[in-house]
N, C-alpha and C positions, 0 to 999 in steps of 0.2 A: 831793870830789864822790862821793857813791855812785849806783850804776848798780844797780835792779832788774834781775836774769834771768829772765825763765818759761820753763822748759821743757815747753812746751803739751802737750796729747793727740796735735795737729795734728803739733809736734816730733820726738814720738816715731811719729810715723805716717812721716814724710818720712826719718826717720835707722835707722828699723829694721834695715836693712839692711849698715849699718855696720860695713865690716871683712868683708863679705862679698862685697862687687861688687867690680872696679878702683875707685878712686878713695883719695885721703889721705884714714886716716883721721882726722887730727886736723879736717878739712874738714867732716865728712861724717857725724859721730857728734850726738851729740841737744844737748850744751852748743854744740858748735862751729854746728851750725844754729840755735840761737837767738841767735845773736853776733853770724853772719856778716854782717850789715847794714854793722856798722862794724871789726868786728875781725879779717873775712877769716879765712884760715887760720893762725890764731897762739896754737891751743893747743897748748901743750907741758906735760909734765910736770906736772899739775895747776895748770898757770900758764895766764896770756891775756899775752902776750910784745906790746910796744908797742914797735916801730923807730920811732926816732925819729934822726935825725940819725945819728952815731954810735955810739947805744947801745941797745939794748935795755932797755926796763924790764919789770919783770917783778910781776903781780897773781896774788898765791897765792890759787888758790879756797879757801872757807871747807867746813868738813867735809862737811854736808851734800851739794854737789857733791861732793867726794873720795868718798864713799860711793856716792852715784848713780852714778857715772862705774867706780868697781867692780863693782857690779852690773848696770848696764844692758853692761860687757861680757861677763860670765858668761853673758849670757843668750842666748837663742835670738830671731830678727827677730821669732816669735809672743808672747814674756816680753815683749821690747820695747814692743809694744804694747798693753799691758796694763799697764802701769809706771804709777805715781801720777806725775799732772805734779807739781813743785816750780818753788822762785821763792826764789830767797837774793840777795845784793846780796853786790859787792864796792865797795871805796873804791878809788877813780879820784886820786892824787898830785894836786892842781891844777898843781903843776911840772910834769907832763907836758902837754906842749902837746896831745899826740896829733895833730902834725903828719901824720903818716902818713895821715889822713883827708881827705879832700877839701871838707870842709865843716866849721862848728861841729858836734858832739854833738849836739846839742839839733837841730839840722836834721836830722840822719840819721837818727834815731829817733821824728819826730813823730808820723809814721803805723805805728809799730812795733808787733805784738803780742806780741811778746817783750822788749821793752826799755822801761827806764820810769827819768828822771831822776826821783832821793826831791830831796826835800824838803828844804833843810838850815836847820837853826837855830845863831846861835852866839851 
């Protein structure tokens, strides 16, 4: 399954602050507010980390996040909000149940403007 991300204008308005106020920041930074709908607090390490039962699985963001996520922390909350939005997809295992949610996917994200189920062909 892939999962569109938009890191909106709006994202970057709400996370600018990140790493500056109290709060986690894997919580609180601009990928981790456009997640949080379904993935809570569970970036790490250029990852979105899925408890699931007894294991953790783990979705390596694709470059373009890696690169965002370097730069939008060099910056200053004023840089932050002036940052180009971006929109990159990761692939979702369909073996991960992503139990850990409390509904199907596709319900937690209907009305999402940061989150968008693609399309798949096979």
């Amino acid at each position: 399954m892939k999962l569109k991300i938009k890191v909106t204008k709006e994202v970057l308005e709400r996370s600018a602050m990140c790493g500056k106020e109290n709060g986690n920041i894997s919580s609180n930074c601009a990928i981790a507010v456009a997640v949080r709908d379904i993935f809570h607090d569970w970036i790490v390490d250029f990852s979105i980390i899925i408890p699931e039962s007894n294991k953790k699985y783990s979705i390596k963001l694709p470059s373009i996040a890696k690169d965002f996520i370097r730069k939008f922390d060099r910056s200053t909350p004023e840089r932050r909000r002036e940052m180009n939005p971006i929109e990159f997809e990761i692939d979702i295992d369909p073996d991960v149940h992503l139990s850990a949610l409390n509904a199907p996917i596709e319900e937690l994200i209907k009305d999402s403007l940061t989150l968008e189920l693609m399309n798949q062909t096979y």
